[in-house]
C-alpha positions as CSV (number, residue, x, y, z in Angstrom):
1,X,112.2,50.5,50.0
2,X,114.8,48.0,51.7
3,X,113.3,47.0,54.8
4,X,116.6,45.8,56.4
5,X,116.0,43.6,59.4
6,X,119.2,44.9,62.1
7,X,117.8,48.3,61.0
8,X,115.3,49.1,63.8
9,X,114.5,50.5,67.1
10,X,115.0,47.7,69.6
11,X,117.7,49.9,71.4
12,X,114.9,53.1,72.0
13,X,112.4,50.3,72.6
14,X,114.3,48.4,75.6
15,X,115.2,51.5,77.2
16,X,111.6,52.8,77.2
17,X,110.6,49.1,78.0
18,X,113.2,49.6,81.1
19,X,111.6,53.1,82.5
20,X,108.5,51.7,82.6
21,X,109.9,48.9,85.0
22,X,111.6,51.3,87.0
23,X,108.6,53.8,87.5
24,X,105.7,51.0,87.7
25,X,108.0,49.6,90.9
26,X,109.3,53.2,92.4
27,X,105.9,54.8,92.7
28,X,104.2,52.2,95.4
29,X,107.4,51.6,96.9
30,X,107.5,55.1,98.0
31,X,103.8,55.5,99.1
32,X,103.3,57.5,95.7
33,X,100.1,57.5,93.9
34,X,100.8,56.9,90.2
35,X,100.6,60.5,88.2
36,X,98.0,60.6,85.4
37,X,100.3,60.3,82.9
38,X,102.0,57.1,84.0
39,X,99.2,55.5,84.0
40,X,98.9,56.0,80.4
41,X,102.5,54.7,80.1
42,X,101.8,51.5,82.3
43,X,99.4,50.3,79.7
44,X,102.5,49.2,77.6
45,X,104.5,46.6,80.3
46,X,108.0,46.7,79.9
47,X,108.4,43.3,80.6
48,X,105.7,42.0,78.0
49,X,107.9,44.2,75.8
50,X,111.5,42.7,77.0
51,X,109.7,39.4,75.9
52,X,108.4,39.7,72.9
53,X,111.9,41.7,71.5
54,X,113.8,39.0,72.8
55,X,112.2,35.9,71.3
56,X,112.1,37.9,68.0
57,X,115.9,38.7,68.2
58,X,117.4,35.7,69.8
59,X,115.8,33.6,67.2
60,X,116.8,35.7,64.5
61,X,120.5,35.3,65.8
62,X,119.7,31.5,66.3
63,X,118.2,30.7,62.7
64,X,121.2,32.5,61.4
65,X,124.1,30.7,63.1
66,X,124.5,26.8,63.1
67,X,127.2,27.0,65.7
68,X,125.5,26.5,69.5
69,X,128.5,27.2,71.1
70,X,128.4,30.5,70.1
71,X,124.9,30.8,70.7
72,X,125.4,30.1,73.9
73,X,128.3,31.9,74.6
74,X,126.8,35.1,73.2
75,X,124.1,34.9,75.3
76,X,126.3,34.3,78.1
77,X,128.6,37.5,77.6
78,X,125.2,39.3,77.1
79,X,123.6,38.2,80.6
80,X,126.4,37.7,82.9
81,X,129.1,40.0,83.4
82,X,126.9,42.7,84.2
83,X,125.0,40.5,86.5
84,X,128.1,39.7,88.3
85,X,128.8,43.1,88.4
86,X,125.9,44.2,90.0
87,X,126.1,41.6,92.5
88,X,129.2,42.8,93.7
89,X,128.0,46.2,93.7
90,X,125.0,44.5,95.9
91,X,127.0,42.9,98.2
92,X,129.1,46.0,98.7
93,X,126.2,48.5,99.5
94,X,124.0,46.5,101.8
95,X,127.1,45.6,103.9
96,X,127.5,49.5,104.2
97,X,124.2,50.7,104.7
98,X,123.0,47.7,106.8
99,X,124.4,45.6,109.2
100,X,123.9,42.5,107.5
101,X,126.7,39.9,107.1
102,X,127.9,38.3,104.5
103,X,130.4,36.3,106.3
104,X,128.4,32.9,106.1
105,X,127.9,29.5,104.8
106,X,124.3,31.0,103.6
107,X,125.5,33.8,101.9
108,X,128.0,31.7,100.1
109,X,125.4,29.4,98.7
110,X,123.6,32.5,97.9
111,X,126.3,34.4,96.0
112,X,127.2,31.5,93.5
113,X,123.6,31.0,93.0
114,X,123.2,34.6,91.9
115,X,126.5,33.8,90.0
116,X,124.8,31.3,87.7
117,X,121.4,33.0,87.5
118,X,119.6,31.3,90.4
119,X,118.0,34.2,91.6
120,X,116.4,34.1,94.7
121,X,116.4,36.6,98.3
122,X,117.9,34.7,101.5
123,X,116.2,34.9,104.5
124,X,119.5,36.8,105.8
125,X,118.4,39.6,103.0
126,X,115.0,40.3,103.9
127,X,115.9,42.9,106.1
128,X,116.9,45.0,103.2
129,X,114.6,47.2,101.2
130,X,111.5,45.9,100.2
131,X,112.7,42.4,101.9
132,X,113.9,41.6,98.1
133,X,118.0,42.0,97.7
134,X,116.9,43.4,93.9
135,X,113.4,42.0,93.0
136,X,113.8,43.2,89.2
137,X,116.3,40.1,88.8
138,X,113.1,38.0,88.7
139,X,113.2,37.5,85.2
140,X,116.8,36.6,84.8
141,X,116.5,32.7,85.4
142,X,113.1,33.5,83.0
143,X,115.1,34.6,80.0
144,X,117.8,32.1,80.7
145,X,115.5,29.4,80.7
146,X,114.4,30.4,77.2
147,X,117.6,30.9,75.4
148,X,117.6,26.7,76.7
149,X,114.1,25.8,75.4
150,X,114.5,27.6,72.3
151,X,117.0,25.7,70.4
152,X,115.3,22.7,71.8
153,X,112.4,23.6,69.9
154,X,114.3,24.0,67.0
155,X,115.6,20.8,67.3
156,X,113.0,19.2,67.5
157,X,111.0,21.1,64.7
158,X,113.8,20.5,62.7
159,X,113.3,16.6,63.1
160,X,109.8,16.6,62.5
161,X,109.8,18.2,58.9
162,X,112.0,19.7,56.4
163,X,109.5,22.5,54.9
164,X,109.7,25.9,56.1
165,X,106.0,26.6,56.4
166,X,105.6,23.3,58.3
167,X,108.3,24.6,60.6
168,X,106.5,27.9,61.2
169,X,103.2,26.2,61.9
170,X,104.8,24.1,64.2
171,X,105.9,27.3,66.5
172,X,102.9,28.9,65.8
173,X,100.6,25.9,67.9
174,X,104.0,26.1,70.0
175,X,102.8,29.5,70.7
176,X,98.8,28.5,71.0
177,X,99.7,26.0,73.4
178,X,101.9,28.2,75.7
179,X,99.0,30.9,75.6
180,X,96.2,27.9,76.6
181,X,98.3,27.0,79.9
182,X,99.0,30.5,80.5
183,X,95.3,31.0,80.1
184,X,95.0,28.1,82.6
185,X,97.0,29.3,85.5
186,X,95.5,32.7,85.2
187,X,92.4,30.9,86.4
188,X,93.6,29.9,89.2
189,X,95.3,33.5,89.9
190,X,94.2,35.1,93.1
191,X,95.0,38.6,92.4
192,X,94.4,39.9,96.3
193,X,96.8,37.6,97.1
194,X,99.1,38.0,94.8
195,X,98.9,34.3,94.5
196,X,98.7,31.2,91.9
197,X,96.3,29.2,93.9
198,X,97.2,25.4,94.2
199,X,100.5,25.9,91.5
200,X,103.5,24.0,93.0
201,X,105.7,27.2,93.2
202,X,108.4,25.7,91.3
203,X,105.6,25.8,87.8
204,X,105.2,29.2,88.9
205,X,109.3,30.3,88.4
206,X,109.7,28.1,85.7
207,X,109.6,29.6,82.3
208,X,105.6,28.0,81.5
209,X,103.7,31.2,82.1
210,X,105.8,33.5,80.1
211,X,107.2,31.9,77.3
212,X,104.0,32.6,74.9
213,X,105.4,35.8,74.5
214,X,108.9,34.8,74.2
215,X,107.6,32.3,71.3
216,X,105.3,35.2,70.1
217,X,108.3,37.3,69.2
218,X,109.9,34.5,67.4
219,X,106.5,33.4,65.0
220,X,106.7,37.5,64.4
221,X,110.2,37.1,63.4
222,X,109.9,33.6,61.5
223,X,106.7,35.1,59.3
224,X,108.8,38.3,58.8
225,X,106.2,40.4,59.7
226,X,108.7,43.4,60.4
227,X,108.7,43.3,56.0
228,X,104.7,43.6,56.2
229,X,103.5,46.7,54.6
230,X,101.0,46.5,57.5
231,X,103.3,46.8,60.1
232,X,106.7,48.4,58.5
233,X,106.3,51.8,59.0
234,X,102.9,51.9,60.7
235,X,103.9,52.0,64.2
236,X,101.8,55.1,64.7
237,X,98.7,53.4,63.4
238,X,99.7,49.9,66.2
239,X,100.3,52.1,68.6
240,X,96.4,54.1,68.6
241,X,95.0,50.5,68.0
242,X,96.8,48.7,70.9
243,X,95.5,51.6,72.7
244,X,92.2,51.6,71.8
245,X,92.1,47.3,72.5
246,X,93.7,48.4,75.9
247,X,91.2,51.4,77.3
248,X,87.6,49.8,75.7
249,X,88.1,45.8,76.0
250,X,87.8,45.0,79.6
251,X,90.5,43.0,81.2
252,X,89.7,39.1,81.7
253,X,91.7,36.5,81.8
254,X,91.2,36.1,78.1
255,X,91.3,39.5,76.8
256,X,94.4,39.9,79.4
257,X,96.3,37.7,77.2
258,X,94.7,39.1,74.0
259,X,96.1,42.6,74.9
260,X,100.1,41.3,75.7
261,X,99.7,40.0,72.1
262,X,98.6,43.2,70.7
263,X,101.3,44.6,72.2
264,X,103.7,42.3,70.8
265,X,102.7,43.3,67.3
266,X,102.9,46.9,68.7
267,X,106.1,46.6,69.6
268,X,107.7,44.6,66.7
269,X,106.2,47.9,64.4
270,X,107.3,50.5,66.3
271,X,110.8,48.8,65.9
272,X,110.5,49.3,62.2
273,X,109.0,52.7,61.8
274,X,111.5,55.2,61.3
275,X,114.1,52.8,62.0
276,X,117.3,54.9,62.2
277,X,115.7,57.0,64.8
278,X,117.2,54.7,67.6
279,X,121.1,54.6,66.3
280,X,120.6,58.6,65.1
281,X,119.9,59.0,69.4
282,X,121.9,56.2,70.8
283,X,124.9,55.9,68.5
284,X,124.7,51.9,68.9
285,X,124.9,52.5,72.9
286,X,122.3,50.5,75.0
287,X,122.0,51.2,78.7
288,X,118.4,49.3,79.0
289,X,119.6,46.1,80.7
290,X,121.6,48.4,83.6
291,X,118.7,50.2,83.7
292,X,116.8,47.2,84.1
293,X,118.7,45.3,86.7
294,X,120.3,48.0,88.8
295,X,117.0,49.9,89.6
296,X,116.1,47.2,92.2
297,X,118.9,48.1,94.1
298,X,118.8,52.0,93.9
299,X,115.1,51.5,95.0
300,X,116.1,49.1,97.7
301,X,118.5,51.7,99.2
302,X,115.9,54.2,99.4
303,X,113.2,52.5,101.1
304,X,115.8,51.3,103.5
305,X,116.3,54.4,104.3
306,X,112.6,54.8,104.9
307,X,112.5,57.6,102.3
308,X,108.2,57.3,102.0
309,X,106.0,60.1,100.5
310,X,108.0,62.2,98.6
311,X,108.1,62.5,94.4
312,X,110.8,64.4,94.5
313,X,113.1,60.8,95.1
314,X,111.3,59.4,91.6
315,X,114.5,61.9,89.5
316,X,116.9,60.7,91.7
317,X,116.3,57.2,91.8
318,X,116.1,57.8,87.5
319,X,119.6,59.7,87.6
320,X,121.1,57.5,89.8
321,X,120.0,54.2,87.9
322,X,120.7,55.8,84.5
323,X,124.1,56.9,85.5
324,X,125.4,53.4,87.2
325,X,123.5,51.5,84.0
326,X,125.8,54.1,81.8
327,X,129.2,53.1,83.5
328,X,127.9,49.2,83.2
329,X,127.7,49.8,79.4
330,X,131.1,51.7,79.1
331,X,133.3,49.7,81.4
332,X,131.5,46.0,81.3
333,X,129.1,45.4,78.8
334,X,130.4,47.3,75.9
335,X,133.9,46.0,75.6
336,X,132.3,42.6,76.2
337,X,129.9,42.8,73.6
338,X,133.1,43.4,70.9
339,X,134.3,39.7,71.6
340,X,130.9,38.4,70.6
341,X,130.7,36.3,67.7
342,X,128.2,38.3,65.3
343,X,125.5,35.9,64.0
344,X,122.8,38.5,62.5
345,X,124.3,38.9,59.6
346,X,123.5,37.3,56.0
347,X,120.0,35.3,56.0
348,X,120.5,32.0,56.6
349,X,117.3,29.3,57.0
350,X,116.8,27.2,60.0
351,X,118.2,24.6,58.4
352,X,121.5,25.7,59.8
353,X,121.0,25.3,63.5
C-alpha cells in the first residue's frame, strides 16, 4: 500500500477542529449549558488540533523547500488576505450596529496592528460583544510566531550536525523542553481566575506555552509516523484510546499535557485513515480558517444584541459563519492560494532549507 503523504484528511480535520471552536465559545456566550453530546466533542480541542496539524505540515513544506522567501511568502498569502478581509468586514459591522468610532488616532494604531497580525482589543472596542472585537484572533500572532521560530530551529539544528537522526533528536528534547516550561507555567495557573499568576503578560502571548504542540506535530512529521502501520489506517483504534486516556486519567497539570499529546497522535492518524475521504467530500475546498476567524465576529454581533438563553441562535450563528467562511474561500483565499509557490511535492531532506 502507498501511503502517500499530501493524501490525508487535514481539510475534514481543520474544519471539525474549527466547529469545535465555534460551539465551545457560542454556548456560554449565550447563557447555554453545553448539550450532552458536546461535551463529548469538547474532549478533542480544536485548537490543540490546529496546532499539532500545523507544525506537522508547515515543516513538511519547510524541509522540502530550500527557498525562505517562499516560505514565507506562502505563509503570508495563507494568513493575511483573509485576515484583512475580515477586518474590514469588522470595522464595517461594529460601525453599523454600534456607535463606536473609528475616526481616531487610536483606531488607526489599531487597524495596522491587526494589519500585521498584532492582535489585540482597544479600549474603544470593549463596548462590543463580549468586550473582545473577535477574541478567536488570539492565536494569530501564536501561529505567526511559529512559522518564525521554526526555520530558526532548523537553522540552527542544521549547524549543529549533519545526521538525520541527530537532527530529529535534536527537535525531539526541542519538544521535551517546550512541554517542561509549559508544565511550569501551568503551575502557576490560577484557573478561577483565569490567570497565570506572577507571568509578565508578555511570556504569556508569546508563543512559549504553546509551541510544544506546534514542535509535536513536526517530530510526528520528521519520524514519519503517518507511514507507521500503527497509526496509518488505525484512526479508529487512536480515537477509542485517546478517549479512554481522556474519561479515566484525571486531569493534572501533568496528565493535562499528557492528554494534548495523545491527541496529537490522534489526530495525525485520523488524517491517514481513509485518506481520500476528505477530497471525496471537500473537492480540495477548505472553509476551516473562515470558520475559524469569522465566528468571533458573528458571536460578537449576537451578544451585542443581548441575544442570551436561546439554542435556537447556536444554527444561525453556524449558518452564518459557514456561509461568510465559504465566500472568504471562493473570492479571497482560493484564487490566492493558486499563486502560491507549491513546496510539498518530491521528498527532499532538511538539508535543503
Amino acid at each position: 500500500m502507498v501511503r502517500e503523504f499530501k493524501i490525508n484528511n487535514f481539510d475534514l480535520l481543520r474544519l471539525f477542529a474549527a466547529l469545535e471552536v465555534v460551539l465551545l465559545h457560542s454556548f456560554p456566550h449565550l447563557h447555554l449549558p453545553y448539550p450532552a453530546f458536546l461535551r463529548v466533542i469538547l474532549n478533542f480541542p480544536g485548537i490543540t488540533m490546529f496546532f499539532v496539524m500545523s507544525g506537522f505540515l508547515i515543516s513538511a513544506s519547510l524541509e522540502r523547500n530550500h527557498d525562505i522567501v517562499v516560505y514565507f511568502k506562502n505563509r503570508a498569502f495563507r494568513i493575511f488576505p483573509a485576515l484583512w478581509t475580515c477586518i474590514v468586514l469588522t470595522i464595517i459591522v461594529i460601525a453599523l450596529v454600534t456607535n463606536i468610532s473609528f475616526f481616531n488616532i487610536k483606531a488607526v494604531y489599531w487597524f495596522f496592528a491587526q494589519l500585521v497580525g498584532l492582535i489585540y482589543t482597544p479600549e474603544f472596542l470593549k463596548g462590543f460583544g463580549f468586550r473582545s472585537y473577535n477574541g478567536s484572533l488570539w492565536t494569530i500572532p501564536l501561529e505567526l510566531q511559529f512559522y518564525v521560530v521554526l526555520p530558526i530551529l532548523y537553522f540552527i539544528v542544521n549547524r549543529v550536525s549533519s545526521k538525520q537522526s541527530i537532527r530529529t533528536v535534536i527537535i525531539i528534547i526541542s519538544c521535551a523542553l517546550f512541554c517542561f516550561i509549559t508544565y511550569f507555567l501551568k503551575v502557576h495557573y490560577d484557573a478561577d481566575n483565569f490567570n497565570y499568576n506572577n507571568i509578565p503578560k508578555p511570556l504569556r502571548y508569546s508563543f512559549i506555552p504553546n509551541i510544544y504542540l506546534f514542535l509535536f506535530g513536526v517530530v510526528l512529521q520528521r519520524l514519519e509516523i503517518y507511514k507507521s502501520k500503527w497509526v496509518y489506517g488505525k484512526g479508529a483504534f487512536w480515537l477509542m484510546a485517546y478517549l479512554c486516556v481522556s474519561y479515566l486519567v484525571p486531569t493534572s497539570n501533568t496528565t493535562y499535557i499528557f492528554k494534548l499529546l495523545c491527541l496529537g497522535v490522534t489526530t495525525i492518524s485520523l488524517a491517514y485513515t481513509l485518506p481520500t475521504l476528505s477530497n471525496k467530500i471537500f473537492k480540495g475546498n477548505d472553509i476551516s480558517y473562515g470558520v475559524y476567524i469569522y465566528h468571533g465576529l458573528v458571536l460578537g454581533v449576537i451578544v451585542q444584541f443581548q441575544l442570551f438563553g436561546n439554542a435556537l441562535y447556536i444554527p444561525v450563528i453556524l449558518a452564518t459563519t459557514i456561509a461568510l467562511a465559504t465566500l472568504s474561500w471562493v473570492f479571497i483565499e482560493k484564487p490566492i492560494m493558486k499563486s502560491k509557490k507549491k513546496t510539498i511535492h518530491h521528498l527532499k531532506t532538511i538539508e535543503n532549507t
